[in-house]
N, C-alpha and C positions, 0 to 999 in steps of 0.2 A: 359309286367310286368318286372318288377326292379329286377335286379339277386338279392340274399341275399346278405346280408352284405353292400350293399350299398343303398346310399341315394335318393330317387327318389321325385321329385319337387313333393308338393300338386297339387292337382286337379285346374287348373284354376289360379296357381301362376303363377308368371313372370320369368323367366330364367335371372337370374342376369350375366349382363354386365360387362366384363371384361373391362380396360383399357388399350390400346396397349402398348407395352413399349415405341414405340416413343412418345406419348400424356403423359406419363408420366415423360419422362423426358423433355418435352417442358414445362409442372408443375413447375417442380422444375427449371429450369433455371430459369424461369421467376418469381418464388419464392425469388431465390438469386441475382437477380437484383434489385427486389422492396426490397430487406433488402440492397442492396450497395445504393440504391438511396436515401433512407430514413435516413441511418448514415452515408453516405458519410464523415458530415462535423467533424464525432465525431472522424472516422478513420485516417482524415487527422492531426487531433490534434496528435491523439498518433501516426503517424509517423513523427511528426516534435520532438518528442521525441528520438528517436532514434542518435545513436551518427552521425555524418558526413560522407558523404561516397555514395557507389554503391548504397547501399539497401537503404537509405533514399533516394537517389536522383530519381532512379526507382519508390518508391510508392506514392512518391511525384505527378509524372510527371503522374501514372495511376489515382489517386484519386482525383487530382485536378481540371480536367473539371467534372468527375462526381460529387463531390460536387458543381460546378456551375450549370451542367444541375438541381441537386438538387434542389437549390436554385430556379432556375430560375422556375421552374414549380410550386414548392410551397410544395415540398413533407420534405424540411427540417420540417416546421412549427410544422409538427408531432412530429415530434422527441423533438422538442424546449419547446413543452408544456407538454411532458412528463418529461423534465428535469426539467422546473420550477416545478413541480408538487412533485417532491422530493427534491424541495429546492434549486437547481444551476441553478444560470442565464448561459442560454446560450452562450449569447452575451457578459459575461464576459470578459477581457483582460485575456493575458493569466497570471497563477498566481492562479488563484481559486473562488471560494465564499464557505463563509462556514456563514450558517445561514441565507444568505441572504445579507452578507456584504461583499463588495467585496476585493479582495486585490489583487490591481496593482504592475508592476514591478516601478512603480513611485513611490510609498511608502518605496520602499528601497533604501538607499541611496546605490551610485554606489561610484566607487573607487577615493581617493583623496590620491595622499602621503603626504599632511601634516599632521602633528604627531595628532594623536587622532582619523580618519578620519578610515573608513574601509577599511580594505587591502582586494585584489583581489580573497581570501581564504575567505571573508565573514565576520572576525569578526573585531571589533574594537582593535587598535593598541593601546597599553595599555602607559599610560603617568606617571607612577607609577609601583612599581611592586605590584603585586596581592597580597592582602590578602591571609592567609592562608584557607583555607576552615572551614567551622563552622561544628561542629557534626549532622551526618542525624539527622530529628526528624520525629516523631512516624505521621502517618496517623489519621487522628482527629478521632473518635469513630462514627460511624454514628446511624442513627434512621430514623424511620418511617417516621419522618418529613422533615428529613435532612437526605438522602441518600447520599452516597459518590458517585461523580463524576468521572465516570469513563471516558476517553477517548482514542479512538484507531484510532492509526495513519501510514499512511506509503504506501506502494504499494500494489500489487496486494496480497501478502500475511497474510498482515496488512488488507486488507477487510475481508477474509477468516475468520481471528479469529475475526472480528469484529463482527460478525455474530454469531459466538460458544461465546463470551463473555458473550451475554445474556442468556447463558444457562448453563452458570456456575456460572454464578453473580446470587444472588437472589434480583430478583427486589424490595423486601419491604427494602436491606436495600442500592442500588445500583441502579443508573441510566446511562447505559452505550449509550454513544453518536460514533455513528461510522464515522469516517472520513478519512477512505482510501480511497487510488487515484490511479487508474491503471496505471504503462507506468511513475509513478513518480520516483524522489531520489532527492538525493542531487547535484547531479555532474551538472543538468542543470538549475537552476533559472532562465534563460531565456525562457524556456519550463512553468515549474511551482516554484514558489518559496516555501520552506515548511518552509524557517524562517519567511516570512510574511507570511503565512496561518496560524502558529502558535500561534505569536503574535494576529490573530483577534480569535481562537481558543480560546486562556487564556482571553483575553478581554469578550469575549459572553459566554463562561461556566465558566470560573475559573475551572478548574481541578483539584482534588484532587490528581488523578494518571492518569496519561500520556503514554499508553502501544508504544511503538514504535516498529515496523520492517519496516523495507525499506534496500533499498541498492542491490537489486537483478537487478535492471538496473545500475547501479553505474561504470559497467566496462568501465569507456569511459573518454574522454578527459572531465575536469573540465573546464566547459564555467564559465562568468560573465553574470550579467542582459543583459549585450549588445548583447550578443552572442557572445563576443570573449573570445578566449582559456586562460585560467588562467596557467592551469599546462596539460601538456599532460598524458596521461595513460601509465604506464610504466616508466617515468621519476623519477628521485628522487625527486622532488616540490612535484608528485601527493599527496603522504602520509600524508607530514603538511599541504598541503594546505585543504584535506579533514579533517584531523582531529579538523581544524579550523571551518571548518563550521558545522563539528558534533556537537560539544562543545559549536558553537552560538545556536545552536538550543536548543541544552540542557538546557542553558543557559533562552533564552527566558521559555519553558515547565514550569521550576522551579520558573519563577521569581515572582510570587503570592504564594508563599508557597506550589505550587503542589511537585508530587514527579512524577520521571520516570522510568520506567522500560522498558530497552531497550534489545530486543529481538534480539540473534544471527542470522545469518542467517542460514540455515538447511544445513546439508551434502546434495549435489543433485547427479543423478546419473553421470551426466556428468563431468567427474572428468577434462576436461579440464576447468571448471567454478570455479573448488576450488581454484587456485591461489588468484581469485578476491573477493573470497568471504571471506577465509581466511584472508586476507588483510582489506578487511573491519570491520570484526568481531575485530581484534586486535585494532583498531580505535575507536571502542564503546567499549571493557572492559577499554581500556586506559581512554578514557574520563568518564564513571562511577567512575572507580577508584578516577580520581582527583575532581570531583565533588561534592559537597554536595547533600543528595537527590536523587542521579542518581544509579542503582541500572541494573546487567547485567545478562541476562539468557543466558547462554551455550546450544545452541539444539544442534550444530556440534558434542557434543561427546554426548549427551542425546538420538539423535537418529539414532547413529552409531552401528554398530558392525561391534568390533576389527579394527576399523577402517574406516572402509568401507560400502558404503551404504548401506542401506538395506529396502523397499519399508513395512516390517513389524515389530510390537512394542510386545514387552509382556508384558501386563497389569495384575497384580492378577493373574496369572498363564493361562493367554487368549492370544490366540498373535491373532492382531488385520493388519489390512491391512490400515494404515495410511498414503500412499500418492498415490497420481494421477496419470495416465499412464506417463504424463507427466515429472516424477521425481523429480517436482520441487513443485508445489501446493500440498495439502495433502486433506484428503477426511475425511468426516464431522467426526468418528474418531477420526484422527488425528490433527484435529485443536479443538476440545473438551481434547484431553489428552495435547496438547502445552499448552491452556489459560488454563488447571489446574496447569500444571507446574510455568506457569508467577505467577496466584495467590500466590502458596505454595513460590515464591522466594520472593513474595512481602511480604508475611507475617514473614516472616523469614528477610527481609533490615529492613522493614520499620513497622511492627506490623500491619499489616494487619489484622484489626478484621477477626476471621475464622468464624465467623456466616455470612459474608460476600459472601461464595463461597460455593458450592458443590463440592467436590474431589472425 
């Protein structure tokens, strides 16, 4: 008989089978092989992301025959048809596809010094001085028929809120397309280009609004299409020559009448990252500023205190837990109260219908 208090198997049950611990972790190895063998080819992409150096050249040298063994047995295929299946050709160049249309680093024209031609920074070398800038204008008024076009763009941050967007945007008058890219920026168009993903972006939706954050890979030498070094990081070149390719990109976003709203990057906790990010952040309110239509949310001091990071928000008198153990990403929260803030800055530039968003 079963003492009290405890549980005693029914009549004629089975004694459930433990798993040793060694058969359970032979489980799991063999678990995280068949996920290295299966995205090998996606892993090796985002470590050719990476700036130059130890740590590129190390995951390079482990990931690279295992994306062959990949290939070679046939376990990529998987992976390949789950990516056409949300829309990105695998076998793309590198550069992107958005909608199904590809954009090569061959579609952008590479460096020529004669006058007109694109400088090594990405934009065209002006053969005239610039026009003054024309006054923002207002966001068209949308309808049931005609939702306004929303699109979200940028790195692994930019997906995050890409996600919390449809749930702040209300879809009857708002169609929001998300087109973040992990392991992206600006600093490598030889990795991924985002002035040609851009440009086929505005071609296949026409965007009314344009949300951008990127720049949290950004801390690295500024390649060209070729792969060679434009301005190193750290250098006095790096600054102009980024704010040149901020500005094309801007530049492209707006040129159908869209509008942008380009997203600081957040205080993180690693305060040896604020130099970089700080730097970048002054790069997108400078080019808003000169821009028609271009339009900048501050989160560095939005989701500061006194300074200094702080991993919680206080909303309506709630204080809330808004980012990731990480320090860097933010938790579903915190990328719901960010796209309120972008909304509320966009309706305040640009007249952002408010029947538009949820706050």
């Amino acid at each position: 008989m079963a003492e009290p208090g405890t549980d005693a198997p029914a009549a004629g049950a089975r004694p459930r089978r433990g798993m040793p611990a060694g058969d359970g972790l032979t489980v799991m190895l063999v678990c995280l092989l068949a996920w290295t063998l299966l995205y090998a080819p996606e892993l090796v992409r985002a470590a050719e992301s990476h700036p130059a150096g130890v740590r590129r050249d190390i995951s390079l040298a482990l990931l690279s025959p295992i994306a062959w063994v990949s290939d070679l047995v046939g376990l990529d295929a998987v992976t390949e048809a789950a990516a056409r299946s949300a829309g990105r050709d695998p076998d793309a160049q590198i550069g992107g596809v958005v909608g199904g249309v590809e954009v090569s680093v061959d579609d952008v024209p590479t460096f020529d010094p004669r006058p007109g031609q694109t400088d090594p920074g990405g934009s065209p070398k002006p053969t005239k001085p610039p026009a003054p800038p024309v006054r923002d204008t207002d966001l068209r008024s949308p309808t049931g028929d005609q939702p306004l076009r929303v699109v979200v763009v940028g790195d692994s941050l930019a997906v995050g809120i890409g996600y919390f967007a449809e749930r702040v945007f209300r879809p009857f008058f708002v169609d929001v397309v998300k087109q973040g890219r992990i392991s992206t920026g600006l600093a490598r168009p030889d990795y991924f280009s985002w002035p040609g993903q851009m440009r086929s972006i505005v071609d296949r939706y026409r965007p009314d609004l344009t949300i951008v954050m990127i720049g949290e890979n950004d801390d690295q030498h500024l390649q060209a299409y070729d792969g060679s070094i434009v301005a190193q990081v750290g250098s006095g070149d790096w600054t102009p020559a980024y704010e040149r390719r901020a500005r094309e990109f801007a530049e492209i976003a707006t040129s159908r009448k869209g509008h942008v709203m380009w997203v600081g990057l957040p205080i993180v906790r690693d305060t040896n990252r604020w130099p970089a990010a700080l730097r970048v952040n002054d790069v997108y309110e400078a080019v808003a500023a000169r821009l028609p239509n271009v339009g900048y949310v501050d989160t560095w001091s939005l989701l500061s205190k006194d300074g200094q990071y702080t991993a919680y928000y206080r909303d309506e008198g709630q204080v809330k837990l808004i980012r990731e153990g990480d320090g860097i990403h933010f938790t579903s929260e915190g990328y719901t109260i960010l796209m309120e803030q972008v909304a509320r800055a966009a309706e305040v530039e640009f007249a952002l219908d408010p029947r538009t968003y949820e706050a």
